[in-house]
C-alpha positions in Angstrom: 47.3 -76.8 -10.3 48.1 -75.0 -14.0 44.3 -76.1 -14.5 43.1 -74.2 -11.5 45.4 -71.2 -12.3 43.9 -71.2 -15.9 39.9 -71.4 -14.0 40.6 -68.1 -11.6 42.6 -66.0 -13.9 39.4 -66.6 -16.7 37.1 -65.9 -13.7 39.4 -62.3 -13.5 39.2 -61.4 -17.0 35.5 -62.1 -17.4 34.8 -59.7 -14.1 37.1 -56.9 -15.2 35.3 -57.0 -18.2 32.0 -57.0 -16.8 32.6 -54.1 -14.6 34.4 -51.9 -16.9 31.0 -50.4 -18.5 29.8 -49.6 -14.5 33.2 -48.2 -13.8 33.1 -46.2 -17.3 29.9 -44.9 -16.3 30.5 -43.8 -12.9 33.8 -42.0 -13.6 31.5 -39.5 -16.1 30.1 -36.5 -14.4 26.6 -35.9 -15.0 26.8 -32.1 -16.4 25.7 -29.3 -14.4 21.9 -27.9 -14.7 21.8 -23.7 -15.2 20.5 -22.4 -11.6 17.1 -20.7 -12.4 17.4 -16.9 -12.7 16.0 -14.7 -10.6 12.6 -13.1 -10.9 13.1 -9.6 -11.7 12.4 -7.5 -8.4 10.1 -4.6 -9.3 11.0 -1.2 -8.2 8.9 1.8 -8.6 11.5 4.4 -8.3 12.2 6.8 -11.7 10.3 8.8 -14.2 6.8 8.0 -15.6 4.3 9.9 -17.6 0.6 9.3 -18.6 -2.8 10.2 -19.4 -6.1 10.4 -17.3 -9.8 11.3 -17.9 -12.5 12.0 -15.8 -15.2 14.0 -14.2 -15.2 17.3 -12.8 -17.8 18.8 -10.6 -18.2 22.4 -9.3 -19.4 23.9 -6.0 -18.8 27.3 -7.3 -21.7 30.0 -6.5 -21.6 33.9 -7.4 -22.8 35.5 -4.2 -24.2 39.5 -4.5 -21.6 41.9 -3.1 -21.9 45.7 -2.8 -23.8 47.2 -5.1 -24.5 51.7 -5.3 -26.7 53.5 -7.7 -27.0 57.6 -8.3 -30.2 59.3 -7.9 -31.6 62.1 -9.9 -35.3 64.0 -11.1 -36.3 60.9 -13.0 -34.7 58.2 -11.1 -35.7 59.2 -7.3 -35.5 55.4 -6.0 -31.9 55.8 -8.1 -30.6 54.8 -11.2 -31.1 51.1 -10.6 -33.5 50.4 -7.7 -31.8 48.0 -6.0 -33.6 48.4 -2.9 -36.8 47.7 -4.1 -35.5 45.1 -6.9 -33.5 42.9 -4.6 -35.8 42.4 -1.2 -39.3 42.7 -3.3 -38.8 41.0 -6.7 -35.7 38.3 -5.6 -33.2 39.7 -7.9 -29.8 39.8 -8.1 -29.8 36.3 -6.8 -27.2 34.0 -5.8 -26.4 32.7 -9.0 -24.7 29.0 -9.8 -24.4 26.2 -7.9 -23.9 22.2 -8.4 -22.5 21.1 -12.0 -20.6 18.9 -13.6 -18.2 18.4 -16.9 -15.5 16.5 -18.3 -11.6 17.0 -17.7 -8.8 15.3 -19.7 -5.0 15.9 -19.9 -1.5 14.4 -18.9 1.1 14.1 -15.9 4.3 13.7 -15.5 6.5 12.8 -12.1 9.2 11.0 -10.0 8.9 8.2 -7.3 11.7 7.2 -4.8 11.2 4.0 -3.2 12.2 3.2 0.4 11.2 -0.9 1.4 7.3 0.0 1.3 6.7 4.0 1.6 7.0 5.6 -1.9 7.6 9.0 -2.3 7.5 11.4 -5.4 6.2 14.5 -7.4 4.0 14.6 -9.7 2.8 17.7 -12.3 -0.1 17.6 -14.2 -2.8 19.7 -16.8 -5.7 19.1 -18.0 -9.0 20.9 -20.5 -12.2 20.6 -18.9 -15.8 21.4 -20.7 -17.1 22.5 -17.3 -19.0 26.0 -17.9 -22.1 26.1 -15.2 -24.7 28.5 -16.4 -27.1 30.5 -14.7 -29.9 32.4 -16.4 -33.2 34.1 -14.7 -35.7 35.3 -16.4 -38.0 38.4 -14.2 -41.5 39.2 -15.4 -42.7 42.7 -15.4 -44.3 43.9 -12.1 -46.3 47.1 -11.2 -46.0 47.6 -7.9 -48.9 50.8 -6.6 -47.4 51.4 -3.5 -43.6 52.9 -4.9 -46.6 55.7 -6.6 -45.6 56.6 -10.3 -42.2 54.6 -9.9 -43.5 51.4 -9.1 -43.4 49.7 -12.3 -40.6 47.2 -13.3 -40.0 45.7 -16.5 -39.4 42.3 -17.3 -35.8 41.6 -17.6 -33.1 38.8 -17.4 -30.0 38.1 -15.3 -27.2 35.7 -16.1 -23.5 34.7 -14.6 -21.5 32.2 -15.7 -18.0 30.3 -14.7 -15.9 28.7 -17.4 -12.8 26.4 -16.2 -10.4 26.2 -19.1 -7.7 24.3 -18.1 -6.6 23.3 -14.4 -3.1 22.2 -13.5 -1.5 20.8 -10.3 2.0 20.1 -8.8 1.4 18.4 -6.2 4.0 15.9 -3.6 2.9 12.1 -3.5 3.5 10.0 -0.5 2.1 6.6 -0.7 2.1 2.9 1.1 2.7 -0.3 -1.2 -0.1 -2.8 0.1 1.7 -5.4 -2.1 4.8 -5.2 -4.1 2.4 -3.9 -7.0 -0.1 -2.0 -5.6 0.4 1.9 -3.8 -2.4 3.4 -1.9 -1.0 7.3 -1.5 -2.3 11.0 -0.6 -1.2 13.6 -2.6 -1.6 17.5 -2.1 0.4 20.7 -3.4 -0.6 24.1 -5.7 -3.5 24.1 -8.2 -3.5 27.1 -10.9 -6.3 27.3 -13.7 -7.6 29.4 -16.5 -11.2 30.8 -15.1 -14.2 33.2 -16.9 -16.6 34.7 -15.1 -19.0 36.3 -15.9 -22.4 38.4 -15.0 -24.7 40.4 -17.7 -28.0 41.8 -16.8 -30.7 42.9 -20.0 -33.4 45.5 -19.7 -32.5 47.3 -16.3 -32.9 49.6 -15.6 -36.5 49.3 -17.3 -35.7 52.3 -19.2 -33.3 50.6 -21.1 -35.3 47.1 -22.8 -33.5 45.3 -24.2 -30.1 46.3 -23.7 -27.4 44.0 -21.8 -24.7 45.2 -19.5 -22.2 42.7 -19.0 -18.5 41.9 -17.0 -15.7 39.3 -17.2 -13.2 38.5 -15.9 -10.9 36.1 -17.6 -7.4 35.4 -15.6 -4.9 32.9 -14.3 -6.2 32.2 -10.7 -4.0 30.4 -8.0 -4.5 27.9 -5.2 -4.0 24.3 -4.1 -5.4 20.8 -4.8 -5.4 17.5 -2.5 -6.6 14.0 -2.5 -5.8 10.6 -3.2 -5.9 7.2 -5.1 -4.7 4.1 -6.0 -2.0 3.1 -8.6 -1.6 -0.6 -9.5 1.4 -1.9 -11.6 -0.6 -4.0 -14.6 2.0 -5.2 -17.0 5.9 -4.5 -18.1 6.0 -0.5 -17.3 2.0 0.2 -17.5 0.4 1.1 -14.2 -3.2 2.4 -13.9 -4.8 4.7 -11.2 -7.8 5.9 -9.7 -7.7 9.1 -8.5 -9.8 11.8 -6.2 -8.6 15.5 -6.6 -10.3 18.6 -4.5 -9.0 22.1 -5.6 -9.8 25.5 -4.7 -8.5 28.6 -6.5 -8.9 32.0 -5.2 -11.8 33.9 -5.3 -12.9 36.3 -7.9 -14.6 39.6 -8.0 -16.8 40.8 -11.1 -17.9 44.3 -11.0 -21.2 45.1 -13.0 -20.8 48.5 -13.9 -23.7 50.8 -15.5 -21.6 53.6 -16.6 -22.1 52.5 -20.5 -25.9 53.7 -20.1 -26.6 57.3 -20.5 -26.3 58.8 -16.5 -25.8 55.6 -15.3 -21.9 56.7 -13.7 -21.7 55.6 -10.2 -24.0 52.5 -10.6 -22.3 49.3 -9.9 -23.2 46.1 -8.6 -20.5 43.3 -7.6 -20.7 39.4 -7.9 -17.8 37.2 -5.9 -17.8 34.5 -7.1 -16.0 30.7 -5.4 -13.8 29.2 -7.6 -13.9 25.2 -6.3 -14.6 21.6 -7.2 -14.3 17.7 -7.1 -11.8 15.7 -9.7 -12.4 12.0 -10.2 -10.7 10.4 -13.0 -8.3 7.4 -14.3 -5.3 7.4 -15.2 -2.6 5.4 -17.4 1.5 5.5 -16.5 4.5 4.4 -18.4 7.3 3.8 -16.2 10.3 5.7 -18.5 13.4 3.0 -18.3 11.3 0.1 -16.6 
């Protein structure tokens, strides 16, 4: 009986010691893995400011306004014959037309976010090298039936318009396609520095030679719209595409003819349309981002 006694309590030992290494390694923990973070959740409400570059194209034209002239012993048909000048010899034209130049500058804006609408303000200026010139060149003419006052002599006729610098403010309402990508209309006031200008050399045909020429060179006011597409590329960088109409007000240029010896009273105006097409890209840093 002590034998048998001997035989089980071995038996116990050996098992206890066997399972202590199991036991020892169940009773540890395994330790605890860091829960992934959360990928960042992109927002495009705050501040930004850029640069864009681009095209700009003009529909401007100068169309022939009003126009009087003063009539005397040596000028019968008046001091400028525009009655025979514009019907029979074509001028005074319509001057300008189609043209197109470069424009370049900066914005700067706020967007509020709201789920997938994005709404926001934006200000911008920019220099532009667009300066569509017109120049027409009129070849003597001798026409017998005016009598002793039917010759013309050749002359030239010019007008010009020079955008400086255009600016917008403009609001910004746009729709987020995907988290990263707005599609938006935009539309609000336009201002810009504008020349223009109309000279006129050898009339009347008295006078070869000499040039008589106006300006105007103001500040004129109106209002821009269009739209685009802005796509977040990297950290805070975005980049745009952008289409942007504008029309600023018309503008008046009055030829006058009083600098010539008894030319007082003869005048000729030019209006001319101040408007044209923006297309450019852009480049945004989001401020804070």
């Amino acid at each position: 009986m002590s034998v048998v006694r001997k035989i089980v309590g071995s038996i116990g030992v050996i098992a206890l010691l066997m399972a202590t290494p199991v036991l020892a390694a169940k009773s540890k923990k395994a330790p605890k893995q860091p829960l992934p973070r959360p990928a960042p959740v992109f927002s495009w409400t705050g501040y930004y400011a850029g640069v864009n570059a681009g095209g700009v194209c003009t529909n401007a034209v100068a169309n022939r306004g009003t126009f009087g002239t003063t009539f005397g012993l040596l000028d019968p048909m008046g001091f400028v014959d525009f009655g025979h000048r514009i019907p029979l010899l074509g001028q005074f034209p319509r001057f300008l037309g189609g043209a197109c130049g470069f424009a370049g500058g900066g914005q700067f804006g706020y967007n509020l976010q709201s789920a997938n609408w994005v709404w926001g303000v934006e200000g911008d200026i920019q220099g532009t090298t667009l300066n569509p010139d017109d120049n027409r060149a009129f070849p003597a003419v001798n026409i017998p039936s005016l009598g002793g006052f039917g010759f013309f002599g050749a002359n030239t006729e010019q007008a010009s318009q020079q955008l400086k610098w255009l600016a917008t403010i403009r609001g910004r309402a746009g729709f987020l396609a995907t988290p990263m990508l707005m599609i938006y209309g935009t539309g609000g006031l336009a201002f810009g520095q504008v020349k223009d200008t109309v000279s006129v050399t050898g009339i009347p045909t008295a006078f070869t030679g000499v040039t008589v020429a106006s300006s105007n060179d103001d500040i004129r006011v109106g209002f821009a719209g269009g739209g685009g597409a802005e796509l977040m590329v990297f950290g805070p960088w975005s980049a745009k595409v952008e289409y942007l109409y504008y029309h600023l007000t018309d503008d008046t240029v009055l030829l006058n003819f009083n600098s010539l010896p008894n030319g007082a009273g003869t005048f000729i105006n030019y209006r001319f349309r101040n408007e044209g097409h923006i297309f450019r890209l852009g480049l945004n840093y989001k401020i804070g981002q």
